[in-house]
N, C-alpha and C positions, 0 to 999 in steps of 0.2 A: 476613717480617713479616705479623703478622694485619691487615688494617686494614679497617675499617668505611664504605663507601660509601654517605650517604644519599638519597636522590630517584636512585637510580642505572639506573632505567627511563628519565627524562627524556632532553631534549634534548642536555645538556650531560655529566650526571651518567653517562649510555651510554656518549658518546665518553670518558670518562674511564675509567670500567671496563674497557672495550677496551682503551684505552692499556697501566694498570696491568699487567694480563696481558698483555701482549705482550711489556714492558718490561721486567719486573721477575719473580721468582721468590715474590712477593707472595701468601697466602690471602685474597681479596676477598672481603668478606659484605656482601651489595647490599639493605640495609632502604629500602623501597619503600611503600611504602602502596597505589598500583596507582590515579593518579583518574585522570580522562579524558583527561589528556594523557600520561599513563605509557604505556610501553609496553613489553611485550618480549621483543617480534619484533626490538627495538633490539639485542637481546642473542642471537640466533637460535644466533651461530655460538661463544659460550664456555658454553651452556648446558650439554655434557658435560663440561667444562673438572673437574677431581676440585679445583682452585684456586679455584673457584667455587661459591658460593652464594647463594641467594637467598631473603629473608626477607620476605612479606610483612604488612607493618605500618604504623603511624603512630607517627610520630617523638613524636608529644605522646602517645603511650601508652608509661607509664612500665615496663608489663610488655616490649612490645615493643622498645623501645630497650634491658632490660637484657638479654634474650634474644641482641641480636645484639651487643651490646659483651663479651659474656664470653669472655676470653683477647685482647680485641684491644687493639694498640698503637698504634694511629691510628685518625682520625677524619677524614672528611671530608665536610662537612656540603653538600650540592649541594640537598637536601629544601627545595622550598618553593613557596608560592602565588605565579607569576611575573607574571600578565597584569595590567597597569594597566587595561584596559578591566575587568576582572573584577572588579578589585578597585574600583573606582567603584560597582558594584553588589553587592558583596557583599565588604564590608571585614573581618567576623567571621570568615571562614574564614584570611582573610591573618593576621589576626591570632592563630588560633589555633595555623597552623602554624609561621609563620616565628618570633613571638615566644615562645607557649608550648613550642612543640616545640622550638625550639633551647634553653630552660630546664632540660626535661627531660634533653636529649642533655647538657646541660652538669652536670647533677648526676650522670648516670648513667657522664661518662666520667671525672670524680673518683673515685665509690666503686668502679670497675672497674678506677682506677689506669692509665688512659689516657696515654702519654708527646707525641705530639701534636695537637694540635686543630685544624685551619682551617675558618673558617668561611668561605663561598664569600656573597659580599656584591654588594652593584652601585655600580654607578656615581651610579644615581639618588638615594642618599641625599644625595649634596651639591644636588640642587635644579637649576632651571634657570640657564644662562649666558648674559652677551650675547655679542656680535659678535668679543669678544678674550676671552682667554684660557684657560686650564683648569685642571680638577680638582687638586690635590693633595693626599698626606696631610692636611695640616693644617688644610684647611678645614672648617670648621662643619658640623654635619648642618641638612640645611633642605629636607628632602622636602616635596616636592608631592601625590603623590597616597599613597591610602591601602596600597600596595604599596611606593612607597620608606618608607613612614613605619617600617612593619613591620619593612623589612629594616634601617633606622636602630636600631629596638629590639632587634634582635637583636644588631647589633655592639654595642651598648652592655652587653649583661648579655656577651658575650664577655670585654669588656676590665674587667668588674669582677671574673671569674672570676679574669682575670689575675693583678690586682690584690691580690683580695681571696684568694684559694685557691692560687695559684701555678701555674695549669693552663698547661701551654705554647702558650700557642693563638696564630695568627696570621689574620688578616682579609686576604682580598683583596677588592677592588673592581674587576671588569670592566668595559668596556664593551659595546654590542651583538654580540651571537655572532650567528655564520651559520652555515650548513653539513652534513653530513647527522643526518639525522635531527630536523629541526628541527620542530616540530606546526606544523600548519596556519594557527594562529589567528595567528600573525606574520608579521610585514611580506614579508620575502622569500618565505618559500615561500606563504606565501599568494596572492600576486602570479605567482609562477610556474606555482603550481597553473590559478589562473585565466584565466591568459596562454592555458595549452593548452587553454582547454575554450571560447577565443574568445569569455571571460565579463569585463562588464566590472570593472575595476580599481579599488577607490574606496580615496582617496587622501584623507587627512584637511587639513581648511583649504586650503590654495593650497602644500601641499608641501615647502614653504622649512623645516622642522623641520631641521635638521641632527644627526643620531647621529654618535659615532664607532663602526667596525664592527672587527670583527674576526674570525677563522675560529676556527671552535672547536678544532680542533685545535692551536693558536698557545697558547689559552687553557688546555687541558690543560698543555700543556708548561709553563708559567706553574704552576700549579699544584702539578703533583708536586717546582718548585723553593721553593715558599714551604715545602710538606711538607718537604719534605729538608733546607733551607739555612732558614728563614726564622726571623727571631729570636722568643721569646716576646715577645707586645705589641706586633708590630708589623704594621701594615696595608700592603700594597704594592696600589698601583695597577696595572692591567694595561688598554694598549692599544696599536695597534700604528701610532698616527696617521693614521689613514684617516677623516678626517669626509668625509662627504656627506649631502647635505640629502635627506627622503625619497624627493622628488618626480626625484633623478637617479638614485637607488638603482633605482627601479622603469623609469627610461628605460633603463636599462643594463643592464636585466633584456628586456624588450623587444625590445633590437637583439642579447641572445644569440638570443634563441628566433626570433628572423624575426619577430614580430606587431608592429602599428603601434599610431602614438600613440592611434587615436581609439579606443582601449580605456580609455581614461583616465573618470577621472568622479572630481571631484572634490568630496566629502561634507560635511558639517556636523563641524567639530571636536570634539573629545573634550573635554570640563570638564577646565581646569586642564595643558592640553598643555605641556610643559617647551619652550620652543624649539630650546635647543642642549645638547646635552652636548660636553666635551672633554676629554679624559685625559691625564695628563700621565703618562707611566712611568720617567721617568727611575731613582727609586729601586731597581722592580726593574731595570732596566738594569745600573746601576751597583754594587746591594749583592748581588744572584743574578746577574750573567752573561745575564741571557736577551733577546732579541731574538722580536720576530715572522720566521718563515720566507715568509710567503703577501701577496702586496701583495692591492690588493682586486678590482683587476682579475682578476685568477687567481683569485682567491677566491671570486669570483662566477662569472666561467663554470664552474668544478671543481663548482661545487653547482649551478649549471643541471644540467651534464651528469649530475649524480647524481638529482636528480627526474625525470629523462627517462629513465633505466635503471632508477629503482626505482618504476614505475609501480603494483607491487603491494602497496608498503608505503603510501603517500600515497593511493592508493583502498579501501583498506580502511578508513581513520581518514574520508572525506569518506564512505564509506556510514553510517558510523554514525550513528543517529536522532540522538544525544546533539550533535554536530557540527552537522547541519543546523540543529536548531532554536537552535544559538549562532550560526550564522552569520544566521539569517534575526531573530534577536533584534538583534543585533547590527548588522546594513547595513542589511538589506531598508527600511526607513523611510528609511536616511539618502541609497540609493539612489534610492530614487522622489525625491527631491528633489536629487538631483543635478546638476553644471554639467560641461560639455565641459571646461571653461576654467575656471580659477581667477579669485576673484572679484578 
C-alpha cells in the first residue's frame, strides 16, 4: 500500500513512519512542511529506505498535497500546529493549518480516489473536566484554547466529508504523548532537558493540572488500528489511563535523573489552562482489540534514559536562535517572578 504521512518530521508523526516501515511492506510519502519543530534527523535511519520518501510541503498548499496524494491509498493526517502556548499568541497559523490544510488534504484525497483517511485529533477538543470523570465519543466539542478550537474544526469538516462525499475517514483523539523524539517546548522533555543543565523548572500555577499520558509508541499502535480496522465515521478515543497532575509528572522526572526538588519554580499560569483531561478508551478496546503495552512508570524512565543517550539530537534543537528566543519569550518574565512553592 501507498500511504501518505502528514506532519511526518514531528514528534508523533516520525514515530509513526518508523513504525510503518518496520511493520508493514508499506511505500510511505512523508509531506512535511519542515517548521521549527520538524525534524529529520527524526528520520536519520529510513532516509535510504527505496519505501521511503519525502516530500517537502504544506498541507494548505493544494499543489503540494496533490503532488504527494498521487497513486496513494491512505492518508494519515498527523500535520499540525500543536502548542497551546503558540497558539494564545498566534491563533492564525493554527488555524490555517489544522483547519485549511486538513480542507485541502480532504478535497485532494477524494479527486485522488484516496480508500482511507484518519485524521489524527486530540483530546483537547472536549474542553476542560472536573475532579470525576472522562472523555468519550459523544461528548460535545467545547475547546478552550485557540489550538483545540482548530483541531474541533478540523474533525468537523472530516465527518462532513464522511457524510457528505462518502470518504472513508476515521478520527482519533489521543491524549498527551511522551516519548522519543518529542521537541523541547513540552512539558517532559522540556523538564528533563532542564533537569540536566541544573536549570530551573517552571511549572505552571501550583501544578495540580492533571493530563492523561501516554507513550507514543502505545499511540502508534492505536493508530495503524483505527487505519486498518476502524469504521468510516467513527472517532475512537485513545488513552492508556495514566492521569497525573503536572506537578508529579515533573517529580517523577526528578527522582529518575538524581536532581532535587529545589529546581522547582513555580510560574504565572497560562490564559485559559484546562485543569484536567481524562480519556476514556474503552471503544477502541472493545471494537479494535488494542490495549496500551507501556504503564507510565516505564514510560517515563524509557524516555529519561533516551534524552540521556541522545544528547546530540535535543542540543542541536536548544542551539538554535529560533528555540532560544521561544524559550526566553516564553518563561524568562514568568521566571523572574517566580515562587519556590506554589501559591
Amino acid at each position: 500500500m501507498r500511504i501518505v504521512v502528514t506532519g511526518g518530521c514531528g514528534f508523533i508523526g516520525s514515530n509513526y513512519v518508523l513504525r510503518r516501515l518496520r511493520t508493514t511492506e508499506d511505500e510511505v510519502v512523508n509531506l512535511d512542511k519542515l517548521t521549527d519543530v520538524s525534524n529529520r534527523a527524526n528520520l536519520a535511519e529510513i532516509e535510504a529506505d527505496p519505501r521511503y520518501t519525502f516530500l517537502q510541503g504544506d498541507i494548505a498548499d493544494r499543489e503540494a498535497a496533490r503532488r504527494a496524494l498521487e497513486g496513494a491509498e491512505a492518508v494519515v493526517n498527523f500535520a499540525a500546529e500543536s502548542h497551546v502556548d503558540r497558539s494564545i499568541t498566534d491563533a492564525g497559523a493554527f488555524y490555517k493549518t489544522n483547519v485549511e490544510g486538513t480542507l485541502v488534504l480532504l478535497e485532494e484525497s477524494l479527486r485522488a480516489g484516496v480508500r482511507r483517511f484518519v485524521q489524527i485529533s486530540t483530546d483537547e477538543v472536549y474542553g476542560s473536566l472536573g475532579a470525576e470523570g472522562s472523555f468519550h465519543e459523544e461528548l460535545p466539542l467545547r475547546p478552550n484554547s485557540p489550538y483545540a478550537a482548530s483541531k474541533g474544526g478540523a474533525d468537523l469538516l472530516v465527518r462532513s466529508f464522511v457524510k457528505t462525499h462518502g470518504l472513508s475517514a476515521t478520527i482519533t483523539r489521543c491524549c498527551n504523548n511522551y516519548g522519543p523524539f518529542q521537541f523541547p517546548e513540552k512539558l517532559i522533555p522540556l523538564m528533563i532537558i532542564r533537569a540536566l543543565g541544573d536549570s530551573p523548572l517552571p511549572v505552571y500555577g501550583d501544578g495540580s493540572n492533571v493530563r492523561d499520558w501516554i507513550h507514543v509508541k502505545d499511540h502508534c499502535r492505536a493508530v495503524d488500528l483505527a487505519l486498518e480496522k476502524g469504521a468510516p465515521g467513527e472517532i475512537y478515543n485513545i488513552g492508556a489511563r495514566s492521569e497525573m497532575p503536572n506537578l508529579g509528572i515533573v517529580k517523577t522526572l526528578l527522582r529518575h535523573l538524581g536532581k532535587p526538588e529545589t529546581l522547582l519554580r513555580f510560574v504565572e499560569d497560562r490564559p485559559g489552562h484546562d485543569w484536567r483531561y481524562s480519556i476514556d478508551p474503552t471503544k477502541i478496546e472493545r471494537d479494535l482489540g488494542w490495549r496500551p503495552e507501556r504503564s507510565l512508570e516505564e514510560g517515563l524512565e524509557d524516555t529519561v534514559r533516551w534524552y540521556l543517550d541522545r544528547r546530540d539530537w535535543w542540543e542541536a534543537i536548544m542551539n538554535r536562535p529560533a528555540w532560544r528566543a521561544y524559550f526566553s519569550a516564553m518563561y524568562d518574565e514568568r521566571l523572574a517572578g517566580a515562587r519556590t512553592t506554589p501559591r
